[in-house]
C-alpha positions as CSV (number, residue, x, y, z in Angstrom):
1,X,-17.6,-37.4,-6.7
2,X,-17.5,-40.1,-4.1
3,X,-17.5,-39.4,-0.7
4,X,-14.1,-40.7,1.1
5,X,-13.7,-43.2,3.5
6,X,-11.3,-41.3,5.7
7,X,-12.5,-38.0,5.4
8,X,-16.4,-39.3,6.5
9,X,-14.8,-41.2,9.4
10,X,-13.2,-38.0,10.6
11,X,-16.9,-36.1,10.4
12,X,-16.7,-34.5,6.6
13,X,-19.5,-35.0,4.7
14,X,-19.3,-35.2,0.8
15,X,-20.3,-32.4,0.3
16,X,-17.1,-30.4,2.2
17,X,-14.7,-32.9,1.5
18,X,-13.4,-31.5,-1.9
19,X,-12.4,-28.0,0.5
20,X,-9.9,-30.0,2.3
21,X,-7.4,-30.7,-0.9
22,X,-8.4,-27.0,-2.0
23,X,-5.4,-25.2,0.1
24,X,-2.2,-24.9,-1.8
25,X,0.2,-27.9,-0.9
26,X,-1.4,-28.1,2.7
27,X,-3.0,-31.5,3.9
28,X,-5.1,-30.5,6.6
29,X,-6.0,-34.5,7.5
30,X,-2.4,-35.6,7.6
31,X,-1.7,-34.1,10.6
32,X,-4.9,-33.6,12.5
33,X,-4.2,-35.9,15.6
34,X,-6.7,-36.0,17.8
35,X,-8.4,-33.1,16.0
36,X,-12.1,-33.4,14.4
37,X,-13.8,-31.6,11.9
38,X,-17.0,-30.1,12.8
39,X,-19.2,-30.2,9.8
40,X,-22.1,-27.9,11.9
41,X,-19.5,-25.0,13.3
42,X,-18.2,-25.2,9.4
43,X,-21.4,-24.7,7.7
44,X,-22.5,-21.7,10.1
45,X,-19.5,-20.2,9.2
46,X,-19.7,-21.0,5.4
47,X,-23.6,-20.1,5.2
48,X,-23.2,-16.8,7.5
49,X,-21.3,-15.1,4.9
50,X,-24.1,-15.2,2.0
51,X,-26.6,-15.2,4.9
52,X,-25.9,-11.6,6.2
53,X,-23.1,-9.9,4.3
54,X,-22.8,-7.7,1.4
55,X,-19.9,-6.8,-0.5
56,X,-19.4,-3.0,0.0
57,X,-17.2,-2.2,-2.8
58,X,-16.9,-2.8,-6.5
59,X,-18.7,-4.6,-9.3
60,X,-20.5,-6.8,-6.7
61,X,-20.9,-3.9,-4.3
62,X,-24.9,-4.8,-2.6
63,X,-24.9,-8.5,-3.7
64,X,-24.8,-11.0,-1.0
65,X,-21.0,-12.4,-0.3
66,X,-21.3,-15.5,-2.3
67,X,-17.3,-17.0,-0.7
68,X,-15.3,-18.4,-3.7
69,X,-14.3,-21.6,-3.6
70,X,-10.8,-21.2,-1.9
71,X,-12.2,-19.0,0.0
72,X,-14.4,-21.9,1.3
73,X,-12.3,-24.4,2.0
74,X,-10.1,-21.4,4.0
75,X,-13.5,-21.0,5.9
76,X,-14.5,-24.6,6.5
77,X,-11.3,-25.6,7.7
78,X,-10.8,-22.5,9.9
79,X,-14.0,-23.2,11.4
80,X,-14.7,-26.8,11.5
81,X,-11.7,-28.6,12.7
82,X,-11.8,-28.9,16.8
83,X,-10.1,-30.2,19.1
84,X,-11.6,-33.0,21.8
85,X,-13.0,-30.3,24.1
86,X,-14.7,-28.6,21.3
87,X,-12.1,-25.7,21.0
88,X,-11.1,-24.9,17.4
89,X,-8.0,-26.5,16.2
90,X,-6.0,-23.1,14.4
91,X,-4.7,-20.6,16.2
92,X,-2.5,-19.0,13.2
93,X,-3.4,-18.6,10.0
94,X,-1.5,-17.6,7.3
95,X,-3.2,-16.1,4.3
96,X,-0.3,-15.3,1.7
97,X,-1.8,-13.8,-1.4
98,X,-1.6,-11.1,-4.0
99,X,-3.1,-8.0,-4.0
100,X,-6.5,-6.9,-5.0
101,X,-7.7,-11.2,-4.4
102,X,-10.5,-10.1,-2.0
103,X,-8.3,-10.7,1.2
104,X,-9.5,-7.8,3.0
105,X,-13.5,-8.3,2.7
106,X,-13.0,-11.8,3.6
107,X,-11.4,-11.1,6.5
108,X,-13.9,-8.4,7.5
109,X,-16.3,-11.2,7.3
110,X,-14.6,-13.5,9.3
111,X,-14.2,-10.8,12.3
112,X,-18.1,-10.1,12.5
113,X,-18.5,-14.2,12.7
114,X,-16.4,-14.3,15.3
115,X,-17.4,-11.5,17.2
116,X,-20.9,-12.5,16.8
117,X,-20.9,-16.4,17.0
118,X,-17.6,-17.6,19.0
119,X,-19.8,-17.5,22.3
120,X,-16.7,-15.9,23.7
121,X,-17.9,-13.5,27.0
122,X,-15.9,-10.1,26.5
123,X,-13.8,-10.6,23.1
124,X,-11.4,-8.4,22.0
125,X,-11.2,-8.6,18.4
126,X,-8.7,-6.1,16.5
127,X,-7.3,-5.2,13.2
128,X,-4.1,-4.0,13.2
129,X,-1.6,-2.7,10.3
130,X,1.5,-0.5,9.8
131,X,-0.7,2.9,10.7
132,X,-4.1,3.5,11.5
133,X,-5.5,4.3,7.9
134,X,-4.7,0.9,6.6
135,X,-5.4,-1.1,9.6
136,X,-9.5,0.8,9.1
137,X,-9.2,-0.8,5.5
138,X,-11.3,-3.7,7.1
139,X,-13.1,-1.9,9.1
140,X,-14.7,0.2,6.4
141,X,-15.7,-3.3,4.8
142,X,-16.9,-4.4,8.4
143,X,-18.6,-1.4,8.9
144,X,-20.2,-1.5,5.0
145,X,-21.3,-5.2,5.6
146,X,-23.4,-4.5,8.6
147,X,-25.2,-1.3,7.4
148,X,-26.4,-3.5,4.7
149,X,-27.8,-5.8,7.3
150,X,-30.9,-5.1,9.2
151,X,-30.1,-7.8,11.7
152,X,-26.8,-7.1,12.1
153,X,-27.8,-3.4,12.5
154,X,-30.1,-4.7,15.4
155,X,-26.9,-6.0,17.4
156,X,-24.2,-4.6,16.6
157,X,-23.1,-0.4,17.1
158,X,-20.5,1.4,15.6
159,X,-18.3,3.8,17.0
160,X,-16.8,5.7,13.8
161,X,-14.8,7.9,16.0
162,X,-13.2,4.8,18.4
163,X,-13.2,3.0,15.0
164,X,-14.8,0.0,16.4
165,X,-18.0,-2.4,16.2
166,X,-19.4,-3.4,19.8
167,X,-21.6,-6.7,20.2
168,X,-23.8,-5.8,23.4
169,X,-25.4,-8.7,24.3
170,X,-21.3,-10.6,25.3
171,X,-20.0,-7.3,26.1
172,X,-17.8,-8.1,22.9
173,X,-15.6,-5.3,20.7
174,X,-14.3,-5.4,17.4
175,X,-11.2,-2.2,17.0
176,X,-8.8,-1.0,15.0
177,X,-5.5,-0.4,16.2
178,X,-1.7,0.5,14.7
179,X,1.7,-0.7,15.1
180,X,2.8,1.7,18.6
181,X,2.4,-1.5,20.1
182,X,3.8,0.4,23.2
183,X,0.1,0.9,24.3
184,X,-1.1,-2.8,23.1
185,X,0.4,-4.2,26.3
186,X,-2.2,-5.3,29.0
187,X,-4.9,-6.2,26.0
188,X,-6.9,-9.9,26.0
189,X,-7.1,-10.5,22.5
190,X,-9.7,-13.3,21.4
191,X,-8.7,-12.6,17.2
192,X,-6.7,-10.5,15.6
193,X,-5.9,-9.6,12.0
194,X,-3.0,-8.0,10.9
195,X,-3.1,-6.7,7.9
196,X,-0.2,-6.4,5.4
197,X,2.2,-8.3,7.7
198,X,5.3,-7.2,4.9
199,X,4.6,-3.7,5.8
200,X,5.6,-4.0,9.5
201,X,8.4,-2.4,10.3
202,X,9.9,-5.0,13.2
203,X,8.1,-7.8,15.0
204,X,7.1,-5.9,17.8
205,X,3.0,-5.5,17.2
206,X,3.1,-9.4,16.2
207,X,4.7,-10.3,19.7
208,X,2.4,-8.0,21.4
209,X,-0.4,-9.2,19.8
210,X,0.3,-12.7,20.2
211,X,1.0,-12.9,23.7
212,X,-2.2,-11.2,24.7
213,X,-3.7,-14.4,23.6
214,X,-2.7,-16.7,26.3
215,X,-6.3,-15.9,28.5
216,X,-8.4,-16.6,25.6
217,X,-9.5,-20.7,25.4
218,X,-9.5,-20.2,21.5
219,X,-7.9,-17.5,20.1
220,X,-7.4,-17.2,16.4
221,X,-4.4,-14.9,14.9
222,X,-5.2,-14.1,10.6
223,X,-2.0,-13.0,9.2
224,X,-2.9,-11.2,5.5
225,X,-0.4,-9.7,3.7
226,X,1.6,-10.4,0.1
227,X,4.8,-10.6,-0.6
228,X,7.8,-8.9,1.4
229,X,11.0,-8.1,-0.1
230,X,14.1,-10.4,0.2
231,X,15.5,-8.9,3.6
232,X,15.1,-10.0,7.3
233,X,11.9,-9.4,8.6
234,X,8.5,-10.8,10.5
235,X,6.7,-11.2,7.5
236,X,9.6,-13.6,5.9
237,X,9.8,-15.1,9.1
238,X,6.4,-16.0,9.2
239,X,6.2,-17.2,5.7
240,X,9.2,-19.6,6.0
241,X,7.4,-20.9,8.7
242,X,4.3,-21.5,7.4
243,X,5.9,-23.3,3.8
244,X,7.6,-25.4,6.5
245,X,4.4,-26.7,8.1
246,X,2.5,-26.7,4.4
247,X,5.3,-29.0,3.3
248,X,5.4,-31.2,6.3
249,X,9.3,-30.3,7.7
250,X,7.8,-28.7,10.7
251,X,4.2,-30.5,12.7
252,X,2.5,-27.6,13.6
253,X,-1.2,-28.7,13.8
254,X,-3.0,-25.0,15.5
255,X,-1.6,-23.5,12.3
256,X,-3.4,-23.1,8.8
257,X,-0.8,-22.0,6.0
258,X,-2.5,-20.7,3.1
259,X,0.1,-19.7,0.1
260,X,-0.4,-18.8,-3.2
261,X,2.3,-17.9,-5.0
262,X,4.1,-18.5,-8.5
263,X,5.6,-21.9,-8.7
264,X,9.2,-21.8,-7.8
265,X,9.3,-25.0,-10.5
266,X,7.9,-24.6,-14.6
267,X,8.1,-27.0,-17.1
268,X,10.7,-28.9,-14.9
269,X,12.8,-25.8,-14.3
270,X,13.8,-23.5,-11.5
271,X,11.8,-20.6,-13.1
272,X,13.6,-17.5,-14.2
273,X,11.3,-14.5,-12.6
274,X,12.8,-12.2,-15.1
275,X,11.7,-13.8,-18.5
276,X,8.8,-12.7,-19.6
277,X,8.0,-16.3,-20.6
278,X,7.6,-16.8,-16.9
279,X,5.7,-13.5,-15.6
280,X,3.6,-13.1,-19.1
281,X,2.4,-16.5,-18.9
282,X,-1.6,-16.1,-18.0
283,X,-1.4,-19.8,-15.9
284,X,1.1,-18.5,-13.6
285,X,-1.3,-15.6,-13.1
286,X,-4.0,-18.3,-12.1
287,X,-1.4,-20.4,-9.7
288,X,-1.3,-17.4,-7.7
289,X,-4.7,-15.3,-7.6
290,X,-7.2,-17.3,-6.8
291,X,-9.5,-14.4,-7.3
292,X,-8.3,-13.8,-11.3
293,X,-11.4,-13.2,-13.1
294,X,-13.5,-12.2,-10.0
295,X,-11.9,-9.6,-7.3
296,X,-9.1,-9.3,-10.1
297,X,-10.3,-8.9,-13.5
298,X,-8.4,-10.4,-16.0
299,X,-7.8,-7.1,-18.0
300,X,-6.1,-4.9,-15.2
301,X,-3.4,-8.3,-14.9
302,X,-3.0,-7.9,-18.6
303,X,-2.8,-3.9,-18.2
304,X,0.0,-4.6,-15.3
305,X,2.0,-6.8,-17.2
306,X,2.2,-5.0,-20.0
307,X,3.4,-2.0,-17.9
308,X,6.0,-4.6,-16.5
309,X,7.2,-5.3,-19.3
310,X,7.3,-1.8,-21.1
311,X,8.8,-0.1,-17.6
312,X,12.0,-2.1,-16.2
313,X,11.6,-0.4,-12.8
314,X,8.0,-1.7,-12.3
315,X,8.7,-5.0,-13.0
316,X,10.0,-5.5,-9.7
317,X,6.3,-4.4,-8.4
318,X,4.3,-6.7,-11.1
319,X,6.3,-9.9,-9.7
320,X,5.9,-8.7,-6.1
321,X,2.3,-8.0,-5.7
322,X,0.6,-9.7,-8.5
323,X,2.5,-13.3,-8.5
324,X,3.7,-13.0,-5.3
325,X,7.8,-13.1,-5.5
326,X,9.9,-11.8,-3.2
327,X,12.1,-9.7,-5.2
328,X,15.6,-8.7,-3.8
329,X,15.2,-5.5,-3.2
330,X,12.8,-2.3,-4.0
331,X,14.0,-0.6,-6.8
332,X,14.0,3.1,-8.2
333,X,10.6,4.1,-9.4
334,X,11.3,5.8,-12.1
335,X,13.1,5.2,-15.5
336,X,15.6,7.3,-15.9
337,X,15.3,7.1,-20.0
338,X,11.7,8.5,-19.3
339,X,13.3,11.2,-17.3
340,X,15.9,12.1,-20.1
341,X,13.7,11.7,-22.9
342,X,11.5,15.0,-21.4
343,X,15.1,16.9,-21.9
344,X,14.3,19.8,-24.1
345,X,17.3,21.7,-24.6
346,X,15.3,24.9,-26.6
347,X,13.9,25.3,-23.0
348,X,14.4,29.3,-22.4
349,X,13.3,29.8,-19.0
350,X,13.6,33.9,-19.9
351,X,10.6,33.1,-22.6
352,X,7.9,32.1,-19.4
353,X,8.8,35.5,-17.7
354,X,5.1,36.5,-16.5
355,X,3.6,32.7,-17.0
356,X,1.3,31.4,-14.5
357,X,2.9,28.5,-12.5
358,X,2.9,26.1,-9.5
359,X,5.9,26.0,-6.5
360,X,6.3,23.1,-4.3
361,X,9.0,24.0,-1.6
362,X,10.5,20.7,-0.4
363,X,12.6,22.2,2.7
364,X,12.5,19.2,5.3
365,X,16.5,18.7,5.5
366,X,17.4,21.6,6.9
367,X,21.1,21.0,7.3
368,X,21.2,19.2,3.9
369,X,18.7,19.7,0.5
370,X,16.2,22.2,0.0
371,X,14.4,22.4,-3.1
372,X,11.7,24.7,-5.4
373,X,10.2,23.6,-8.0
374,X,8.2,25.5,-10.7
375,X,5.6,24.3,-12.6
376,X,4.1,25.7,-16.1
377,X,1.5,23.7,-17.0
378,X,0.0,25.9,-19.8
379,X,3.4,26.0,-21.3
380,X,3.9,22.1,-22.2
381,X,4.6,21.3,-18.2
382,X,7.7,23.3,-18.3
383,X,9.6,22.8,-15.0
384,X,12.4,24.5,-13.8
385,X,14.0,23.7,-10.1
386,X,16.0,25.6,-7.5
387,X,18.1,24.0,-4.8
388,X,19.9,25.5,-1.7
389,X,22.7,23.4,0.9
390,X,24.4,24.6,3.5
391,X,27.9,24.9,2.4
392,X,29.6,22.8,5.3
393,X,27.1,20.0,4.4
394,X,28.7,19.9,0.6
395,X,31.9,19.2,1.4
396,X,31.3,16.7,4.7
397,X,28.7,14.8,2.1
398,X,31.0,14.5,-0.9
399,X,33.7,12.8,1.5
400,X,31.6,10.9,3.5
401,X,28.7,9.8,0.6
402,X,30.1,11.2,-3.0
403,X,27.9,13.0,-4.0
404,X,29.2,16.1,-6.0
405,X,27.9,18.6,-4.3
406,X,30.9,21.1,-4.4
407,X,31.0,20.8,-8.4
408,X,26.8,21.2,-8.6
409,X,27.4,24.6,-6.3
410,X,30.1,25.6,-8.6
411,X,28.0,25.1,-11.9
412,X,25.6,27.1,-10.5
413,X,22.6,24.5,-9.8
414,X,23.0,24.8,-6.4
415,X,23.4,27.9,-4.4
416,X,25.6,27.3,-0.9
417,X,24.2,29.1,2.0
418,X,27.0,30.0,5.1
419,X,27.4,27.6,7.8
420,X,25.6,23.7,8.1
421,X,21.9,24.9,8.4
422,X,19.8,25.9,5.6
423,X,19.1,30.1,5.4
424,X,15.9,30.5,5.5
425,X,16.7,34.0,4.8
426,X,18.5,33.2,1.6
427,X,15.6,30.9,0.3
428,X,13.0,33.3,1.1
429,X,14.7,36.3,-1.1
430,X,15.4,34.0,-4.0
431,X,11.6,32.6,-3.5
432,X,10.4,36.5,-3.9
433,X,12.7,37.0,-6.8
434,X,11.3,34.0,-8.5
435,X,7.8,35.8,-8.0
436,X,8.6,38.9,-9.1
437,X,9.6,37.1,-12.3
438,X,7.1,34.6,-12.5
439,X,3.2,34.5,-11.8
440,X,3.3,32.0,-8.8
441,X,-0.2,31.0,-8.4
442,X,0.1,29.0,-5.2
443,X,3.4,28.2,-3.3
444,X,2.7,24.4,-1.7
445,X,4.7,23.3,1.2
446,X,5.3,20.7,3.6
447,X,2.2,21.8,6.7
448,X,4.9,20.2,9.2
449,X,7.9,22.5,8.8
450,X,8.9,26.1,7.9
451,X,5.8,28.0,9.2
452,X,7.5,31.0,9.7
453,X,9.4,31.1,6.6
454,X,5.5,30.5,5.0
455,X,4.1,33.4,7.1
456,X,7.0,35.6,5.7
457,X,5.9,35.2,2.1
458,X,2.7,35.0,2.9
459,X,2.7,38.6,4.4
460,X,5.0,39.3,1.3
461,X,1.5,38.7,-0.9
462,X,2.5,35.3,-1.7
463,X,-0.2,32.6,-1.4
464,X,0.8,29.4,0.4
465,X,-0.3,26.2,0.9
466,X,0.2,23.0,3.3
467,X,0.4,20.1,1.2
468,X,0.0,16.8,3.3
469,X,2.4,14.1,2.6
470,X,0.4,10.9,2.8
471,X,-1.2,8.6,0.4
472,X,-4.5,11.2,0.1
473,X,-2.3,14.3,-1.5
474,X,0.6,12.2,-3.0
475,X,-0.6,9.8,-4.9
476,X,-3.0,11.5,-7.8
477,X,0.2,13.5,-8.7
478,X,2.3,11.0,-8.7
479,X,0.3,8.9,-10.9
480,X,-0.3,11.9,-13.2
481,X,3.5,12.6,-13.3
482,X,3.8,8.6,-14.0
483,X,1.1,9.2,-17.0
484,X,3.3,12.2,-18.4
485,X,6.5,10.5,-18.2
486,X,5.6,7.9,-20.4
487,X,4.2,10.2,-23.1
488,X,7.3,12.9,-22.8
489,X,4.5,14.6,-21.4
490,X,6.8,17.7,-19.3
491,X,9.5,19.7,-20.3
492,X,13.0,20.0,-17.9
493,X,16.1,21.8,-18.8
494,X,18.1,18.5,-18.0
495,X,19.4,19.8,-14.6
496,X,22.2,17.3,-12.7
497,X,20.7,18.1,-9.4
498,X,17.0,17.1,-10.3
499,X,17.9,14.4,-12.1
500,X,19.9,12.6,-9.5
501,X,16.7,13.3,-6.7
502,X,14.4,11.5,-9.5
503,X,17.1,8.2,-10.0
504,X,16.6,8.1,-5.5
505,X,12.8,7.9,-5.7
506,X,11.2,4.6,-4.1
507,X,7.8,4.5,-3.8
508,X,5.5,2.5,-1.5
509,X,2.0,1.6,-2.5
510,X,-1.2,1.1,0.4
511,X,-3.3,-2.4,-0.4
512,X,-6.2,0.2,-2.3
513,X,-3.1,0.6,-5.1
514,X,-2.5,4.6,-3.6
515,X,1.2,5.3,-3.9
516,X,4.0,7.8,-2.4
517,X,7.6,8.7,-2.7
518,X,9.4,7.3,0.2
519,X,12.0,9.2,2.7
520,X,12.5,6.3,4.5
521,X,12.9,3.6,1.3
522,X,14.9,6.1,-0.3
523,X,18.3,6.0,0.5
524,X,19.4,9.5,-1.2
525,X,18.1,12.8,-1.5
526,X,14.2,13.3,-3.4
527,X,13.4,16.3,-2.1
528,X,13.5,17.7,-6.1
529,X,10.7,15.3,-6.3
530,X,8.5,15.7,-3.4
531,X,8.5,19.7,-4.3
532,X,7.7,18.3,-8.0
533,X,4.5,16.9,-6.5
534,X,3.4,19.3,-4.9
535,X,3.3,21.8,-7.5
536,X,1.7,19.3,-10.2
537,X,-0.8,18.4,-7.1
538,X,-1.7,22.3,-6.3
539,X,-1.9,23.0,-10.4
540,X,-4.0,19.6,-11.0
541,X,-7.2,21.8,-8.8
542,X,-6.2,25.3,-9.9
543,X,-9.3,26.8,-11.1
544,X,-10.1,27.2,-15.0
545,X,-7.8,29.9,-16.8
546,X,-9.4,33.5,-16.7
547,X,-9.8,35.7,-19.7
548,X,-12.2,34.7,-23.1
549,X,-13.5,32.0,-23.8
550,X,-11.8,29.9,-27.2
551,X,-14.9,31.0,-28.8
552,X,-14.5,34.3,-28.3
553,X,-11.0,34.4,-29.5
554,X,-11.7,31.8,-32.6
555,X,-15.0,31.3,-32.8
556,X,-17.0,28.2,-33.3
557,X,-15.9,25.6,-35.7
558,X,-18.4,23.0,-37.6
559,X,-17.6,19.3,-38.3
């Protein structure tokens, strides 16, 4: 390709000058000003990747970090362009992409460069995301990249405990930190990366953050996240304001947009998210992950959209985080038809008397909602549920939300308990009658609440256990219970109360694709569902059955 006039004059050799009409819609030469590119500081940063890093994860796990194209030219121009003194030219960058695109490794990459070669005395380099688990996402690839580096082991120590990566030799620190940006006050950032910007719950962290800039003579800001939902928020304030500068209404010339996204226009047409001529079409899927093929393999898209397409609820989800559209609103996790499909009406409860079974004991809203759920999953995933509400709470919740609380307690799915706090008294009789007609293998439980209600049954010969509520314990039952729906996999007696806790259910997904039922998304009752979870969780690492052996009892059988 031959070299061009313009972009030699400005310092780009040939070689680099196809990265600069790489980003998405963004001219990086239009608007440089007094600005020049650097082709030195952009190689160091370009060869430092293959140079010293490894990928830690995955496929490529151990082979040098070979940057994809795009994520070249993000590199080169992050790197190269400077202003007259020297400085570099970006302060923001926005990096808007769809999950599993190799967002996170490149950015760990990009904080060990910087901590290692901005010649910056003292930096403070952080990573910072909604809570402290997802924010050490890039840490653990930072981490992973340098204990595959016997220079980098040489100069760099890490803290696992402090969560952070310390550059002796300029008194330099790479940490991870969380949203309570009530203790981020006082710091003097040099970079920071925050990670999953659509997850933050208010712009506080990102004003913190930003303002502890103004000491540092170039401080960079990495924004990574994909798409939020359609709603007021930093994330969609931020991305407005990056399309803005990409398409030239605002001159902002510190600040790299980086978009990828599904065209907004196809064929000529405003495109109709919905159709699945639009989401099903494999060049869309190319327009917005740049790392389709690589990162993001070409079946697991093909797997999603099929899922999409098969599941209404998750469609939502498909168009969100894998073409990046910013869908209304979250919607309901589960399909109700899946739900009602698993009604089995020849359900006899009486017929398990004496089965081994699960409990999960959902009792978080005390002055609303309790719930018990069995689980029987030697007799087809049988599950039968149990709820409790303090009477005053029916009645004030029927007026105020209608919800029909009065008529469930008078069908008998819900028992009413006296006054407008759950009876922990009540619930822990019924609990111990359900034993005493049941084999209750393990009763699981919230670890945060109810401890002496657990104590009680526990000295009543019951065994209990705390379940946690994060992404760790939640999400393999929640996937399994995903897997069973679809197959009419479980068996429910089609009860009102359980049903409407299942239609509540939102769910929120980390960036490594674990997933949760959310209280907070959720704008009704789940508590049927969290109990539900538990028990499947506790009875997915029960120990095998007891008793013979199938050969013992049939003997062996030749194919």
């Amino acid at each position: 390709m031959p070299s061009d006039p313009l972009l030699t004059k400005l310092g780009i050799p040939p070689e680099m000058q196809p990265l600069m009409r790489l980003i998405p819609g963004y001219d990086p030469v239009k608007t440089c000003e007094n600005c020049r590119f650097d082709a030195a500081k952009a190689r160091r940063a370009l060869d430092f990747f293959p140079g010293y890093l490894k990928h830690v994860k995955g496929a490529k796990g151990g082979a040098p970090f070979e940057l994809m194209l795009w994520q070249q030219a993000i590199t080169a121009n992050l790197f190269g362009w400077v202003r007259p003194d020297g400085s570099r030219r970006y302060r923001e960058c926005f990096l808007y992409v769809p999950r599993k695109n190799g967002k996170t490794p490149w950015a760990s990459g990009v904080i060990l460069f910087t901590l290692l070669a901005d010649d910056e005395p003292g930096a403070e380099i952080y990573s910072a995301a909604t809570d402290r688990d997802q924010a050490s996402l890039v840490f653990a690839h930072a981490k992973g990249m340098v204990l595959q580096d016997s220079e980098l082991q040489q100069v760099l120590r890490i803290y696992d405990t402090a969560r952070s990566i310390v550059f002796e030799q300029s008194m330099s620190s790479y940490k991870v930190i969380s949203h309570e940006a009530g203790s981020k006050h006082g710091f003097n950032s040099h970079m920071v990366v925050i990670d999953e910007l659509h997850a933050q719950p208010d712009r506080e962290l990102v004003d913190v953050l930003t303002t502890s800039t103004g000491a540092r003579r170039q401080p960079i800001i990495l924004y990574c996240t994909t798409s939020d939902f359609e709603r007021p928020s930093i994330c969609n304030e931020k991305y407005a304001y990056a399309c803005k500068v990409r398409d030239g209404i605002l001159e902002d010339v510190h600040f790299l947009p980086v978009i990828y996204e599904a065209p907004r226009n196809w064929d000529g047409q405003i495109a109709d998210y919905l159709t699945p001529e639009f989401y099903a079409n494999e060049q869309i899927w190319q327009l917005a992950n740049p790392n389709l093929g690589e990162s993001l393999t070409w079946d697991y898209m093909r797997a999603e959209c099929r899922r999409a397409r098969e599941t209404p609820a998750y469609l939502n989800t498909f168009l969100r985080l894998h073409l990046n559209i910013r869908t209304q609103a979250d919607v309901a996790h589960y399909e109700m038809t899946q739900w009602d499909n698993c009604h089995d009406v020849t359900l006899d409860f009486d017929e398990l008397r004496g089965h081994a079974c699960w409990a999960g004991l959902d009792l978080a809203a005390t002055s609303d909602l309790c719930a018990l759920v069995l689980y029987f999953p030697d007799d087809d995933n049988a599950i039968r549920a149990f709820f409790w509400l303090p009477e005053e709470t029916a009645l004030v919740r029927e007026r105020r939300n209608n919800v029909p609380y009065p008529a469930w307690v008078n069908q008998g799915f819900i028992k009413a308990t006296e006054g407008n706090v759950a009876d922990y008294g009540v619930i822990r009789e019924d609990i111990l009658a359900c034993a005493s007609l049941y084999d209750i293998r393990e009763l699981a439980y919230d670890r945060w609440g109810a401890t002496q209600l657990m104590n009680e049954l526990q000295g009543e010969g019951m065994t209990v256990v705390g379940f946690g509520q994060g992404y760790a314990s939640m999400s393999p039952p929640m996937k399994e219970l995903d897997r069973l729906l679809a197959g009419r996999g479980v068996r429910h007696d089609g009860n009102p109360v359980a049903r409407w806790c299942m239609s509540n259910v939102m769910a929120q997904r980390d960036p490594a694709d674990n997933i949760k039922p959310s209280k907070a998304k959720s704008q009704e009752k789940i508590d049927f569902c969290v109990a539900l979870l538990m028990a499947l969780g506790r009875a997915m690492v029960r120990e095998a059955p007891e008793g013979p052996s199938v050969y013992e009892k049939r003997g062996m059988v030749t194919v």
